[in-house]
Every structure is written in structure tokens, then in C-alpha cells.
N, C-alpha and C positions, 0 to 999 in steps of 0.2 A: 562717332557713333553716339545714338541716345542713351546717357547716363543708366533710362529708366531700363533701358535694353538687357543693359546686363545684369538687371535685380528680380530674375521671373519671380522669386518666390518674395519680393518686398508686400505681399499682401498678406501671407503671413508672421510677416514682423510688425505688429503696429506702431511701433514705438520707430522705427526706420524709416516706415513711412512716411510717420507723421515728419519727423526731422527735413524728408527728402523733399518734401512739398509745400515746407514751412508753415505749418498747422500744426491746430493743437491733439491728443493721443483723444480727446473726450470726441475730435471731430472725425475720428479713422475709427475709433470704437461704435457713435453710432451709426456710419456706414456701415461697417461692416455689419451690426445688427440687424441692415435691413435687406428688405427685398429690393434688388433697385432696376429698378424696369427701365428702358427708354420706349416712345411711341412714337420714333420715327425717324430712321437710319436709310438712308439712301446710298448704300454704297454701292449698291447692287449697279446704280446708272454706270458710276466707274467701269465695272467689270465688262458691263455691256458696252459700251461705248472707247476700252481702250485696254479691255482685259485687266484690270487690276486683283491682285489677285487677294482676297478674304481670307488667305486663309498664310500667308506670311507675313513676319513682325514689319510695318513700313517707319521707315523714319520721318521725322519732320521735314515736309519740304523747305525751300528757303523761304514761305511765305510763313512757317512757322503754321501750318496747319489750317491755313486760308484757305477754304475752295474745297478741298479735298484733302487725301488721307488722313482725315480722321479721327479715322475708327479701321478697324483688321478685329478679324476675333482673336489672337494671340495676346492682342491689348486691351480687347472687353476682359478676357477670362482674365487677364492680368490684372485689373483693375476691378475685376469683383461685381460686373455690370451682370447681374442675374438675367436679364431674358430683355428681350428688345423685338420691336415689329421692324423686321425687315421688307423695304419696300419695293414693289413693282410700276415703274413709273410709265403713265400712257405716252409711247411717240405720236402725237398726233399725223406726223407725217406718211403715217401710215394706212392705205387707203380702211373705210370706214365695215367694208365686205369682211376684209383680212383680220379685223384686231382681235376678235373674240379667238381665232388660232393662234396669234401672237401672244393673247394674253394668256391659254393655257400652257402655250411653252414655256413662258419665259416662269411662270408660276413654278415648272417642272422642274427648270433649269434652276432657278437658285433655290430650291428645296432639294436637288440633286448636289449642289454647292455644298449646303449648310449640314447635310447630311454625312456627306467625305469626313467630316471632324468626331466621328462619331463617338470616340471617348471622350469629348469635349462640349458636344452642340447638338442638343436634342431638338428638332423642328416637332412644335406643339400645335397644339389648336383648343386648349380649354384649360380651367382651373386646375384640374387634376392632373393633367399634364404635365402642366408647369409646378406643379408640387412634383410630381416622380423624376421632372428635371432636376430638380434643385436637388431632392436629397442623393441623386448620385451627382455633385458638384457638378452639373452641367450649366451649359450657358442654354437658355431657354428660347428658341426664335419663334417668334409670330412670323405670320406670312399678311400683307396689306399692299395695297392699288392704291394707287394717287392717279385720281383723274377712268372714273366711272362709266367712261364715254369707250374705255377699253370690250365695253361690251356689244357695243355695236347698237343693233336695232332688236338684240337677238337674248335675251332677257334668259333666254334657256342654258345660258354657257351657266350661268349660277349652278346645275343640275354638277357638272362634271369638272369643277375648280374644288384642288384639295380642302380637305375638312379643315387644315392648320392658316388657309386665310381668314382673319377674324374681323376685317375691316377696308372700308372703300370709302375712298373722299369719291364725293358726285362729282365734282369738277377740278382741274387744276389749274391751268395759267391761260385756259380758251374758255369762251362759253359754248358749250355744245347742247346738243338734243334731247340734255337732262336738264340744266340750267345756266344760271348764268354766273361767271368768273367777279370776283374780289380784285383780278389785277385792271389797270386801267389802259393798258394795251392789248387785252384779252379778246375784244370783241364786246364788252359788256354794253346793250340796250337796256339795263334796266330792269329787263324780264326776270323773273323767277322760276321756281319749279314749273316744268311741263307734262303732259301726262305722262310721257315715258318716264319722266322722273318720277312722278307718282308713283309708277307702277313700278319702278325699278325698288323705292325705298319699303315698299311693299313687300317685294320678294325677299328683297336683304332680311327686312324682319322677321320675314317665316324659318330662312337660311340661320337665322341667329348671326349676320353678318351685322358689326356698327355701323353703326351710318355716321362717316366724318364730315363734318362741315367746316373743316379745314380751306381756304381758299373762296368757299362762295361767298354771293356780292348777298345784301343784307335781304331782300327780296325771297332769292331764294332760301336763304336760310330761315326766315319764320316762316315761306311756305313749307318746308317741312317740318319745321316746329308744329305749324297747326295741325301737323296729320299723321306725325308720327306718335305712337302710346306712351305716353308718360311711364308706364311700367318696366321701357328700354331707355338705357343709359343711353343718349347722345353724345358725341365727343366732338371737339376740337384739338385735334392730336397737337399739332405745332403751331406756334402763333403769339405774337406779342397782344397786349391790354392795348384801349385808345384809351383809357384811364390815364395811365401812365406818360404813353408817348402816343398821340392821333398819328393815325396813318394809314392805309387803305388796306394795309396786310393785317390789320388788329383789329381784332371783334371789342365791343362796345359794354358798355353795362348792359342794356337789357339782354345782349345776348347771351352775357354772361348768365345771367339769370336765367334766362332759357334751358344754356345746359343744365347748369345746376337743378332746375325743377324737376329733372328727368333723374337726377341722380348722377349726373354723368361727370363727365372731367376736362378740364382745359390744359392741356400740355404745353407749359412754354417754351417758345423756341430761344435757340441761341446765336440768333443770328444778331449783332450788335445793332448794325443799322434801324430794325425794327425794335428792338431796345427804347432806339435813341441817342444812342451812341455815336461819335464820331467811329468812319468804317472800321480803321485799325486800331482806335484807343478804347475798343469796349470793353466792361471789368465785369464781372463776375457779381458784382453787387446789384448791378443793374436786371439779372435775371431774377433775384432777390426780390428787387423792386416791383416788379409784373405780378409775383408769384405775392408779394403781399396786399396788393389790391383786389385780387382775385380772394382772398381771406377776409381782408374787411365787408368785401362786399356779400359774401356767401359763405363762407368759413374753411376752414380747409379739410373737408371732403372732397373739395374738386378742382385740388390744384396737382399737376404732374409733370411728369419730364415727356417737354416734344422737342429734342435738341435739333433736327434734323442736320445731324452730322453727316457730313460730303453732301450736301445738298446745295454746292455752289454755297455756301456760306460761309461767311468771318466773326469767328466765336471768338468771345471775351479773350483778350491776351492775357491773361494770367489762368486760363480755361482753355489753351485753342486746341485739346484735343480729349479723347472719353479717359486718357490716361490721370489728368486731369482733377477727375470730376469728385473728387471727396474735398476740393476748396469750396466747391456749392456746400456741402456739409458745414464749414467753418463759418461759411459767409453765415446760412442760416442761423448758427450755435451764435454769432455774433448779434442779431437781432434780439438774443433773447426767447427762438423757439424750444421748445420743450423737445425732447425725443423723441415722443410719438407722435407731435405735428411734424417733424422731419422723417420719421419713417414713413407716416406716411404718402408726402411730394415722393419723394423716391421712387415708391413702387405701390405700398397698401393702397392707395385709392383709387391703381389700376387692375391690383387684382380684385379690390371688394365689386369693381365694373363688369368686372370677369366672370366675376363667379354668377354675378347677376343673371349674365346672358348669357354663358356656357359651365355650367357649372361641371 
């Protein structure tokens, strides 16, 4: 069994903690201090795809936490992960009539999920929410869409999708009838935003839904730069720097800049490879690395956590799971940041996004 298995309450020992995880009491103190958000948990695929269940303690597979399991909420709440955007991922295989019904159920179904834990897991949809979550020690869930194209041609599902989704990537590993895909087996010609997408980042705005640009090819992402209001936070939930390490899944300086003009936030992801990393030897410092490029370049108001755990990804080994996640505190307390530049990566720079656009 996992060691961490049998210490539910190691979150309130800091000083055990810190011992268990071989850090230091200054790096479990200012986690614990803070809000610490993630913007992009995909456990939800598991469940749908093999039943795995959210809501019991899983141990490490023998891959040591490659690929999947995680994340469970028995191990966010254990590990002090305050609130996180739980994701709805489009099956494309799905014909294109049907998604906008697929996508309301499955929105119902893991908000029906996240709901069941209910002395533990408040399903939110705004600032104030997630304040009335936290001060009864709950774990706080977003609701969020990966892949935009789940709407079909039918613009109007936005009218009757819960108030607690707060955010939709336009595309994800296809280009569709919004734009066009970042991946390089996607289908990408090149194109950019198309009217529907026009019209779709449109409604999201009126909706007060983000618009993530998580996954789109560069094209489409300054056409919606050009047309979206400066006044709305734009995000990059999950995603490595090409600063750091070039590679087709990593936005760039000026995109970088982009978000940032808008006020908005870049969540880096955990997946080693986009790193830079050899697949199985990625460390923890490496996430570090992304996260202080994105600060040189724009400051840190717009760096956050987009781990996408279970998202088929291999997180840093000394990191491979959200149990984990107060060595990202240490690494950072190692650079030399201050406390309020790491509370804010954590979580402050997604609630101050938050409060912007649902207060």
C-alpha cells in the first residue's frame, strides 16, 4: 500500500509532511497558505471510458502514476488542492448532430459525480462560490470542455449548460468548424478562426464562459486575439513555453504576451515531454523552468497550474502524482521566489481571473 495512504490527516501535521516528502516546513507552510487551484484535471476521460472511480483513494500504478491515476478526490482533499477545473473532453467520434446532447449529459453526469462527495466537494461556477467553498474546507470543482466543436453547429446549447462550466478550449487534437488544431496529425491547413468560431467566442463572452486557447495552431489563436475584448482574461489552461523547450504543443513569446495583455494566465502543464524532458526522467524543476520564463517575460500575474493530470500524461518523477504537489512549492522556495509570487502560481492569479469574469 501507499505509505501516503495511511496519513489522511498528514496535511495537518506540517512538520510530517514536510519529513514525508523530503522538503522543507517553510515549503508545506506556504502551500498551505495558499489557494491552490489546478486548470486542468481530466479524470473525468478515465471514468467515462473504463469507469474509474473519483471518488476512492487509487494507488500508484506500476507506471508510478504515468498515464493515469492521478488524481482521485480523496487525494486532492488530502493534499490541500483547493479547487480545480474538472474537464469534459469532446469524443469526436461522435457524429456531429448528437454532441451538443452528449455534451449536456456528460456536463450533468460529472457534476452529478462531483456532487455525491458533498461534505467534501462543492461544484462552483464563480468567485464567490469558491470563497463559500473553501471556508467550509471543501474542495472546489470547475466545470470546463476541451474541444469547442462539442457544440455542434448549434451555438444555442450555451443557453442550457450549467452555470458552474467556466471555460472551453475552441479546439483540441482535430481542427474543426471553429478552427484550426496545434497538433500536427490534427488535420491542421493552416486556417484559423472561422465564423462559427467568431460567433461562438462571441457568445462565450456574453456567457461569461473563458475562452481557452489551449491546443490551437498559431493562426487561430491571434485570430481570436484580434477580436476578443481586452477587458476578458484569455487563458491557456495547460501547455509548455517554446521559450524554454520549441515544440508544437508550446505557445511562444508573443503569444505569451497576448495572454497577458488581456490580463489573463498561462497554466503550465506537467507533462515531461513538453517540458523537454526525457519521457520517464522529468523533474519537477523543469515545471519551474516554463513557469520562470513566462515571469521574465510578463511578470508573474500570469503564470498558473495546468497540470493536466490523467490526461495520458508522464509527470515529473519526483511529482508523478497531485499527492505530490508541495515539491513544486520547494522547487519554487529554491529559485529564490518570495511567498506571494508562489501563492500566487498556485491559485491567486486564477482566482484574481475569476473574479474578473464572474465575480
Amino acid at each position: 500500500m501507499n505509505a501516503l495512504a495511511t496519513l489522511p490527516s498528514i496535511r495537518h501535521d506540517p512538520a510530517l509532511w514536510a519529513d514525508f516528502l523530503g522538503i522543507s516546513r517553510a515549503a508545506v507552510d506556504v502551500y498551505l497558505a495558499s489557494d491552490v487551484i489546478d486548470q486542468h484535471i481530466d479524470s473525468f476521460l478515465w471514468h467515462r471510458m473504463g469507469g474509474y472511480d473519483l471518488h476512492r483513494y487509487h494507488q500508484s500504478t506500476w507506471l508510478r502514476g504515468s498515464l493515469f491515476s492521478q488524481v482521485d478526490l480523496p487525494r486532492l482533499h488530502q493534499a490541500a488542492i483547493g479547487g480545480a477545473v474538472w474537464i469534459v473532453t469532446t469524443n469526436v467520434g461522435v457524429a456531429e448532430e448528437r454532441r451538443p446532447r452528449v455534451l449536456i449529459e456528460n456536463l450533468h453526469t460529472i457534476t452529478s459525480l462531483l456532487a455525491t462527495q458533498g461534505n467534501e466537494v462543492a461544484v462552483v461556477g464563480s468567485w464567490h462560490e469558491y470563497q463559500q467553498a473553501r471556508a467550509q474546507s471543501k474542495h472546489a470543482a470547475f466545470l470546463g470542455v476541451q474541444g469547442a466543436n462539442a457544440v455542434g453547429q448549434k451555438l444555442d446549447v450555451l443557453d442550457h449548460v450549467p452555470s458552474q462550466l467556466i471555460r472551453m478550449t475552441l479546439v483540441h487534437l482535430t481542427t474543426s468548424n471553429l478552427g484550426g488544431t496545434s497538433f500536427p496529425w490534427g488535420g491542421d491547413t493552416g486556417d484559423g478562426l472561422t465564423r462559427l468560431g467568431h460567433e461562438l467566442v462571441e457568445r462565450m463572452n456574453e456567457k461569461r464562459i473563458f475562452v481557452d486557447l489551449a491546443h490551437a495552431n498559431r493562426r487561430t489563436f491571434f485570430d481570436v486575439a484580434r477580436v476578443h475584448p481586452k477587458t476578458i482574461p484569455l487563458l491557456v489552461t495547460h501547455t509548455g513555453v517554446a521559450g524554454v523547450f520549441p515544440h508544437w504543443r508550446n505557445v511562444d513569446d508573443d503569444q505569451i504576451r497576448a495572454i497577458a495583455d488581456t490580463g489573463g494566465t498561462i497554466g503550465i502543464i506537467f507533462h515531461s515531454s513538453y517540458l523537454g524532458d526525457a519521457t520517464f526522467r522529468g523533474r519537477v524543476s523543469s515545471v519551474v523552468d516554463h513557469m520562470a520564463h513566462v515571469i521574465k517575460l510578463v511578470g508573474d500575474d500570469h503564470v498558473a497550474l495546468g497540470s493536466d493530470w490523467d490526461g495520458a500524461i508522464v509527470t515529473p518523477r519526483d511529482m508523478p502524482t497531485c499527492s505530490e504537489l508541495p515539491r513544486l512549492a520547494q522547487a519554487m522556495l529554491d529559485r529564490g521566489w518570495s511567498a506571494v509570487r508562489i501563492q500566487k502560481i498556485l491559485g491567486g492569479n486564477v482566482l484574481r481571473t475569476l473574479r474578473a469574469l464572474r465575480g
